[in-house]
N, C-alpha and C positions, 0 to 999 in steps of 0.2 A: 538440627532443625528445631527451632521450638515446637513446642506442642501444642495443638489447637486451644481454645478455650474447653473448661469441664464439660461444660452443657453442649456442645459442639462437636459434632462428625462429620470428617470428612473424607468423599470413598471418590475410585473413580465412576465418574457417571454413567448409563445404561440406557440401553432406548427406552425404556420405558421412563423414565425420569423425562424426557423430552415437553409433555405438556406442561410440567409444575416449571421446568426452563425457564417455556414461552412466556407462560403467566409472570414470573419473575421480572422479565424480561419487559413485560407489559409496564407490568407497576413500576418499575425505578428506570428502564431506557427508553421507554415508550413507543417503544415494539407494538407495532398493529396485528392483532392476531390474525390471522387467516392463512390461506392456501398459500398467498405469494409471497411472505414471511418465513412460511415451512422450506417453499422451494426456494427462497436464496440462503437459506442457512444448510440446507442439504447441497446443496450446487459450491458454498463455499467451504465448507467445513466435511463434506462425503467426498467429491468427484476431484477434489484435489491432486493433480498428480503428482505431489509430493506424498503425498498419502494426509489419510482422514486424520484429523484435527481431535487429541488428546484432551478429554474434560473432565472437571471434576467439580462436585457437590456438595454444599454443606449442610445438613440436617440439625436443625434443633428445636427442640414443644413439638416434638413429632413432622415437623413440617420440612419441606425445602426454604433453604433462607436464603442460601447463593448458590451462583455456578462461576466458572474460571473456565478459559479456553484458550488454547493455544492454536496457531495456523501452523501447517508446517509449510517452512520453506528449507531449497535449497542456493549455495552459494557456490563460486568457481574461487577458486585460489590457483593461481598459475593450473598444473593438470589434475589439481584435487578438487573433489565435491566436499563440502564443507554442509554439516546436517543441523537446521537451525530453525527457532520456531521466532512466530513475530506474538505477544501479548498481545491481544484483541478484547474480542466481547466478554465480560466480565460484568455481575450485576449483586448486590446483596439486596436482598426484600426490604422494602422499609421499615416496617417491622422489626428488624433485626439491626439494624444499620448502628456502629457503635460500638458493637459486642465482638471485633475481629475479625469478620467474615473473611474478607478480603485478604487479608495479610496470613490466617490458615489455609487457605485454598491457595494463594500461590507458593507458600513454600513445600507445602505437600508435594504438589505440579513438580516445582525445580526436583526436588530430590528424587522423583520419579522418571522424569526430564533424562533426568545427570545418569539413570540408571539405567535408562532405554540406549544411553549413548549420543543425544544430542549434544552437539559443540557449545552452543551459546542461544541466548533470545536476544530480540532487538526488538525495540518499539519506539511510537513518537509520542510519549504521553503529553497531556495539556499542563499548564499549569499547577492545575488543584491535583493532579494523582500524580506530578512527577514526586513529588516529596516523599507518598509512599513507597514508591520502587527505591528510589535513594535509600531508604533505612535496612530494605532490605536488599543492599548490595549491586545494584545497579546502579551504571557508568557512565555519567554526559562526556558523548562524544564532541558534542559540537551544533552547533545552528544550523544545518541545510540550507544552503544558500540558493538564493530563488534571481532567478532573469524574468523579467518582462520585454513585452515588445506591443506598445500602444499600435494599434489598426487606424488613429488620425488623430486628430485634435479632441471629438469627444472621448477618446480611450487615455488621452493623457488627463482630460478632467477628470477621469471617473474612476482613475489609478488612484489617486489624489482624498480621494473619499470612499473608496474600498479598505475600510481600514476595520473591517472586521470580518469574522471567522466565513469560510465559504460551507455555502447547503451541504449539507451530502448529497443531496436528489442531483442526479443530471440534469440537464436540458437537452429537450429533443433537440434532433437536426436532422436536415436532410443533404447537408455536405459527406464530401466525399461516398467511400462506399461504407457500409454496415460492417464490424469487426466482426459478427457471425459468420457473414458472406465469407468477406477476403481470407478468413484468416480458417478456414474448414477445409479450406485446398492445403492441405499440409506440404506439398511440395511448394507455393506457392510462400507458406512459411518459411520453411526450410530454407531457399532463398534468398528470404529476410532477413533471416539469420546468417546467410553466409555473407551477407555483406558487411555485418555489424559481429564480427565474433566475439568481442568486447564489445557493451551496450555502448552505442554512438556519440562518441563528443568525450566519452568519458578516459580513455587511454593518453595513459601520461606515462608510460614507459614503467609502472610501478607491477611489475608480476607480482607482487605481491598482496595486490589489491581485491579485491573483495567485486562478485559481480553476480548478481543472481543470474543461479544456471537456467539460463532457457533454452527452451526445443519448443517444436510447433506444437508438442500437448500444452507445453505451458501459456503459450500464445495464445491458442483458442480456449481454452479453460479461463484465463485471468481477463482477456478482453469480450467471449464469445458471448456471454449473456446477449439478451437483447433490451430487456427492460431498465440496463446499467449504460443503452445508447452509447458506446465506441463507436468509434467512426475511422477508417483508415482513409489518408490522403494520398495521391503519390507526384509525382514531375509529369512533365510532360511524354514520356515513354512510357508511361506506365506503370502500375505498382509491383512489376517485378525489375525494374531496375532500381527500387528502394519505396520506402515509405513512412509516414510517420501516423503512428496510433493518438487519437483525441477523442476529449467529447468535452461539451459544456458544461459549464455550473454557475450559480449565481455566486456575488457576492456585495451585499450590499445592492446598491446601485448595479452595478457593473454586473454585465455579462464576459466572464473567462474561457478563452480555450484552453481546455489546459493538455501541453505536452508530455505523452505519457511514454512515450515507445521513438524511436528514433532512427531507425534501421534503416540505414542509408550509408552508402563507404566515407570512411572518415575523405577522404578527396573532392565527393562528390559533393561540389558545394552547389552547383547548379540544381542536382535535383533536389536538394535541403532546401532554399530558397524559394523554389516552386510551390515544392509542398506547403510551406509557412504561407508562401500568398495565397494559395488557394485556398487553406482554412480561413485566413483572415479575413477573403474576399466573399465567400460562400457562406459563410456562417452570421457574418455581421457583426462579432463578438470585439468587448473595446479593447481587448488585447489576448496576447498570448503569453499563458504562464509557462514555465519549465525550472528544472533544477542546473543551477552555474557550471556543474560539473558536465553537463551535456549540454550546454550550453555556451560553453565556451569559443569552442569552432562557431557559435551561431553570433559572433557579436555585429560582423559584419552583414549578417541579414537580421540587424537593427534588436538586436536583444540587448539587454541592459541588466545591470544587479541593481537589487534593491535589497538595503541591510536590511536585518534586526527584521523581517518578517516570516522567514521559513521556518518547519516547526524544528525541534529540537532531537536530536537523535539518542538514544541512549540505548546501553546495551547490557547484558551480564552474562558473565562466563561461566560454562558447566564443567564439559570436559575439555574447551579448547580454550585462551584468549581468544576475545575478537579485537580486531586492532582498535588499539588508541586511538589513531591519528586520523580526524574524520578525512582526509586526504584517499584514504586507502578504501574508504564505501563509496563505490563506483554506484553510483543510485539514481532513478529517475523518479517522477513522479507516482508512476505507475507500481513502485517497487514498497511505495510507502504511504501513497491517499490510502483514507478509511474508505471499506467499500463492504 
């Protein structure tokens, strides 16, 4: 591992370091300080049931200059759990910025990472930060390939001139039900689960293949917020004979649904179908996003690919490979939006 810059320390982070965080966090991601700030970095980074999210601090002129974070996730390999973190919130102060923050805070992380026994990280950097993971050893997998399905004539115009980054912020709705709601009856998960054992659309006979492990903590944990507005759809029987997880977001011009969850039998194309129209009818949005890989069974309820726009996947190995072949990351939207 190299070693951080002279003037530079970096440890793991501590509750008490949490306000100099936020402040950080202020100045260069433009993180709004307050209550509801606290509680969704506590709700994503504490209540995780993979377990609480690994940080760490750079100290230099006496000050905090960055922070590094890691989420934990895990993954399914045929009957193995695969233990794996995804790169997330990361900040160096401005002040600071230039002098390596970044690149000692995450090799510290890795090497500490690699020593706790996690397998691999995976992230979808942008553009401007994928070049730094690159130098230090992380792997493009590949482009994520994205399906749309326009809701009429203004959703095909508005495809058309979506051609830039979507909000983070949701859009409210009042379609379908509240993913706090549906998804707190854990048996009702559970369910959900049994009908998607492999996430939805994505089974190509590849046991080999990669699928983040859910259970109904994971369902109400990653969609439960209320203020993150999920919404669950289902067919006409109801949402326990399957369902699909959404919520809005801007982009551009255009209003997206975007598909995050897909829990429905790979057979069941009628209630896949239902679900799709109902979001599309109840929401008004000019189309509906999802990822091709769970998308595939959905062409015949009018999904389409569209190249060269989904983000880019990349990954680096600690104590396990993660596969090469983006084929083998069974992935939905839900597995990889920033949130």
């Amino acid at each position: 591992m190299s070693a951080p810059p002279p003037d530079v320390t970096v440890r793991r982070a501590e509750e008490h370091d949490l306000p100099a965080i936020f402040t950080v966090a202020e100045r260069s991601l433009g993180w709004h300080p307050g209550p509801e700030t606290e509680a969704h970095f506590a709700w994503k980074h504490r209540a995780n049931p993979f377990g609480a999210s690994p940080m760490w601090v750079a100290e230099a002129d006496g000050r905090l200059a960055g922070f590094r974070t890691f989420l934990r996730w895990e993954f399914r390999r045929a009957d193995a759990v695969l233990r794996a973190v995804r790169a997330v919130d990361t900040a160096t102060d401005p002040d600071f910025q230039g002098r390596g923050i970044f690149t000692a805070l995450t090799l510290a992380a890795l090497e500490e990472l690699r020593a706790d026994g996690v397998d691999f990280v995976f992230n979808t950097p942008n553009d401007q930060s994928r070049p730094g993971y690159l130098k230090m050893g992380w792997q493009v997998v590949g482009r994520l390939p994205v399906a749309l399905r326009p809701t009429g004539v203004r959703g095909l115009l508005r495809i058309a001139r979506a051609r830039t980054p979507a909000d983070r912020g949701a859009v409210p709705t009042s379609a379908g039900t509240p993913a706090a709601t549906a998804l707190a009856d854990r048996g009702l998960a559970a369910a959900l689960l049994a009908h998607a054992p492999t996430p939805a659309g994505a089974g190509d006979g590849d046991g080999d293949g990669l699928t983040t492990h859910r259970t109904p903590e994971y369902l109400h944990w990653r969609y439960g917020p209320e203020a993150l507005h999920y919404r669950v759809a289902g067919g006409p029987a109801g949402l326990d004979a399957g369902a699909v997880v959404f919520h809005l977001r801007r982009r551009g011009p255009a209003i997206e649904a975007v598909i995050c969850e897909t829990l429905v039998a790979p057979g069941d194309t009628a209630t896949r179908r239902a679900a799709y129209a109902r979001i599309a009818r109840e929401t008004g949005a000019d189309y509906l996003i999802g990822l091709r890989d769970r998308a595939e069974r959905r062409l015949r309820a009018g999904f389409w690919p569209v190249p060269a726009i989904g983000p880019i996947l990349t990954s680096r190995a600690l104590t396990t490979l993660p596969p090469a072949a983006l084929a083998a990351w069974h992935l939905g939207l839900g597995d990889i939006e920033l949130f």
